[in-house]
C-alpha positions in Angstrom: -18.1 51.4 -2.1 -20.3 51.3 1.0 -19.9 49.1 3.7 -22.5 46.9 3.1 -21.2 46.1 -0.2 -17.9 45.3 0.8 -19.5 43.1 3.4 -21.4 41.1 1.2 -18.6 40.7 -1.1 -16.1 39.7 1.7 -18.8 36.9 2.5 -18.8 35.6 -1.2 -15.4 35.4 -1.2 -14.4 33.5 1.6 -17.6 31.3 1.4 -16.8 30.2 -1.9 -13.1 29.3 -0.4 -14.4 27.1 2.1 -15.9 25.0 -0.6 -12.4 24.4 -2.2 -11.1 21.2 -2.5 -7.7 19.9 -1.3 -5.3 19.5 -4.4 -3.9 16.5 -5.2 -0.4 16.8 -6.4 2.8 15.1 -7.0 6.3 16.2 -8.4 6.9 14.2 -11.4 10.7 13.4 -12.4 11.4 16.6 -13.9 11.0 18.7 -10.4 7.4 19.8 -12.0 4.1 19.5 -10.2 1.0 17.7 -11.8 -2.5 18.4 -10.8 -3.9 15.3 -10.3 -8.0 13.8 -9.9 -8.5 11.2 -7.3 -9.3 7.9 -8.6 -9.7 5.6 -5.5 -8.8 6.9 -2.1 -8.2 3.1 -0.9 -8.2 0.5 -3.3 -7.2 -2.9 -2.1 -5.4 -6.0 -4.6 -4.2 -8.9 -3.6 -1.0 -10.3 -5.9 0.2 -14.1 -5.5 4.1 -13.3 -5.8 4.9 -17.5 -5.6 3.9 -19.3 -9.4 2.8 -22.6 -8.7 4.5 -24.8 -10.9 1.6 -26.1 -13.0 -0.3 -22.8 -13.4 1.1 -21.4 -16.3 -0.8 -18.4 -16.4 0.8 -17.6 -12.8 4.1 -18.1 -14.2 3.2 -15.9 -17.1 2.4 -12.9 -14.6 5.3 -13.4 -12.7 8.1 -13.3 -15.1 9.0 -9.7 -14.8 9.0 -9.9 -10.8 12.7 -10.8 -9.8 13.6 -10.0 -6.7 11.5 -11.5 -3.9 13.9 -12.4 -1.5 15.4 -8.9 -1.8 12.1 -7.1 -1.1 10.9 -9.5 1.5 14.1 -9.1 3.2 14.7 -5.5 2.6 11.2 -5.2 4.2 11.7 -7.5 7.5 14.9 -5.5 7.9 13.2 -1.9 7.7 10.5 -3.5 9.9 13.1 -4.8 12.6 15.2 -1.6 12.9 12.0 0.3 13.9 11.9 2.6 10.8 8.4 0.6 9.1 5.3 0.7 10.9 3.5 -2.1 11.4 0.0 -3.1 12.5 -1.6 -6.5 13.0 -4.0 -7.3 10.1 -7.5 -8.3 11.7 -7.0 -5.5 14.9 -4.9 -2.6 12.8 -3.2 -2.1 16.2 0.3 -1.1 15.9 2.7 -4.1 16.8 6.6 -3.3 18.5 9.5 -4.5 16.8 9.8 -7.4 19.2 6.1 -8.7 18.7 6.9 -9.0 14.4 10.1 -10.3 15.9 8.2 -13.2 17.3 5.8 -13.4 14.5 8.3 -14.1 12.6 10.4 -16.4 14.7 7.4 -18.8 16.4 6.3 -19.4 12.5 9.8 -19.7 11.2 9.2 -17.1 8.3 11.4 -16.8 5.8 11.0 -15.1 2.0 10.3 -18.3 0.4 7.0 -19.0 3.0 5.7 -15.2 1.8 3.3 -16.1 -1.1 0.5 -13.0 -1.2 0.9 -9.3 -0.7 -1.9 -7.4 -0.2 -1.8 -3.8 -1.3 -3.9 -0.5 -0.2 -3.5 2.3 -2.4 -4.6 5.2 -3.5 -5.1 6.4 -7.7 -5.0 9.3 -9.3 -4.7 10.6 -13.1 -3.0 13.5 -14.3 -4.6 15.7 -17.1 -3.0 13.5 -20.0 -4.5 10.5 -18.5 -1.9 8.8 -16.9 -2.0 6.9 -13.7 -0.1 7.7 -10.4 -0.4 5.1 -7.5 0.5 5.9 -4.3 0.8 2.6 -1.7 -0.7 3.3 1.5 0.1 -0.2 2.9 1.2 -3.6 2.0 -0.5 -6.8 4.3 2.1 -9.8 3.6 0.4 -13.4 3.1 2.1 -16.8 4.8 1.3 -19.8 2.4 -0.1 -22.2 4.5 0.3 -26.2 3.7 -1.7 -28.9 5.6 0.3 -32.0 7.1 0.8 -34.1 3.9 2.0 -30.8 1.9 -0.9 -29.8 0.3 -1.3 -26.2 -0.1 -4.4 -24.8 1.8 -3.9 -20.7 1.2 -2.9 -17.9 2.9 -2.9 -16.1 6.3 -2.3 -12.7 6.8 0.7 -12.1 8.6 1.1 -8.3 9.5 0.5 -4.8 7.5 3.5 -2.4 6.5 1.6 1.2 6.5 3.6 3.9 4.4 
């Protein structure tokens, strides 16, 4: 082959590689990798994790979560030993353990007060047409009451970024 040749099929090659894009993969259960298409790169959802008593559709939903105090504590306690990050919701700036400390403490937050989580994540599908989610972030949601009890909604409280 002449040089010219092999230059022109050198420039195929690696031009056509810079057109390649990143794979998406995961290791499923059984150690193997699955090729994966992206879906949503940042899809957001709210879910109201507090039935109110006379919505029965809300209770309905909610019958298979169980463990709220667990998560919500499990959470704080990741979030106030460092090892979570977490940013304030309207800035995204990163907050120190002792400023969700004093989130926490000036509003008196507790699991029970935790009413909405917001989730970011991202979707994929394998080749048999199952769904993979991958959370990016969870933003948890204060319910908020006015002075004679009634409930008014929710306020964002901080973001937990994975």
């Amino acid at each position: 082959m002449n040089i010219k040749f092999k230059l022109i099929l050198l420039a195929i090659v690696f031009g056509s590689c810079s057109n390649l894009q990143p794979k998406n993969v995961i290791v499923d259960i059984t150690g193997k990798e699955q090729d994966l298409t992206l879906i949503a790169d940042s899809i957001k959802y709210e879910v109201v994790v507090q039935a109110s008593e006379n919505d029965i559709w809300e209770s309905e939903r909610l019958q298979g979560y169980r463990n709220h105090k667990s998560f919500i504590d499990g959470t704080f306690k990741g979030i106030l030993s460092g090892k979570l990050k977490v940013f304030d919701y309207t800035t995204n700036e990163p907050l120190t353990v002792e400023e969700v400390r004093k989130i926490i403490e000036d509003n008196k937050i507790d699991a029970s007060q935790i009413g909405k989580l917001l989730f970011t994540e991202k979707w994929f599908t394998d080749k048999q047409g199952h769904l993979h989610k991958k959370i990016l972030s969870i933003t948890f949601g204060k319910s908020e009451y006015s002075k004679q009890g009634t409930f008014k909604g929710y306020s964002a409280l901080f973001t937990v970024k994975y």
